[in-house]
N, C-alpha and C positions, 0 to 999 in steps of 0.2 A: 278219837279225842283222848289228851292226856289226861294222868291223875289230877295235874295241876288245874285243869282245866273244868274238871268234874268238881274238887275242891271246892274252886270259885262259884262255880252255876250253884253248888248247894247252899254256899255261904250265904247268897244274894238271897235265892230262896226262902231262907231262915228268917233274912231280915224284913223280907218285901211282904206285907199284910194286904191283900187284894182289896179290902172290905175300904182301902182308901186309895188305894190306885185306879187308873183308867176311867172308866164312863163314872168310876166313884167317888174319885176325886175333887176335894174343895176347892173350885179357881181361887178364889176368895182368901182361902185360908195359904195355898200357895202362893199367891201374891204377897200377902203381907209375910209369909217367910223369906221369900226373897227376898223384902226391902229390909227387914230385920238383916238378913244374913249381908247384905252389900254395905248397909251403914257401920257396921259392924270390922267389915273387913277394909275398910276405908278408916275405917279408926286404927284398923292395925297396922294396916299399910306406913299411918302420920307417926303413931307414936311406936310400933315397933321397928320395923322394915317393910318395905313394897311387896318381898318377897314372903314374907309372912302372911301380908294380904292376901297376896294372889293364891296361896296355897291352902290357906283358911276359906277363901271362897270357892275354891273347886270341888275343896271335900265337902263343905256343904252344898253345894249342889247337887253333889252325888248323895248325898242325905236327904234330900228334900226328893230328888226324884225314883229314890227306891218309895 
């Protein structure tokens, strides 16, 4: 495994709190972040770029699912 690679697994680590991941996590509260996060990126999409959309909604994806 590289340092790069060790880097990243710790970073994620740092951010990811178990106590609301997995069997502990909110469907509930994950739902409604999703629909936050897509109406959100559909507004950025109209009023900035598509590409701004799409890129605002994958990172938060990636937020919502650490």
């Amino acid at each position: 495994m590289s340092t790069s690679d060790t880097t990243l697994g710790e970073f994620v680590s740092r951010l990811r709190q178990e106590m609301y991941t997995g069997s502990n996590r909110c469907w509930p509260c994950t739902g409604l972040n999703v629909g936050l996060l897509t109406c959100l990126s559909i507004l950025s999409s109209i009023f900035i770029t598509p590409f701004f959309g799409i890129v605002s909604f994958l990172i938060g994806l990636t937020a919502i699912w650490l």
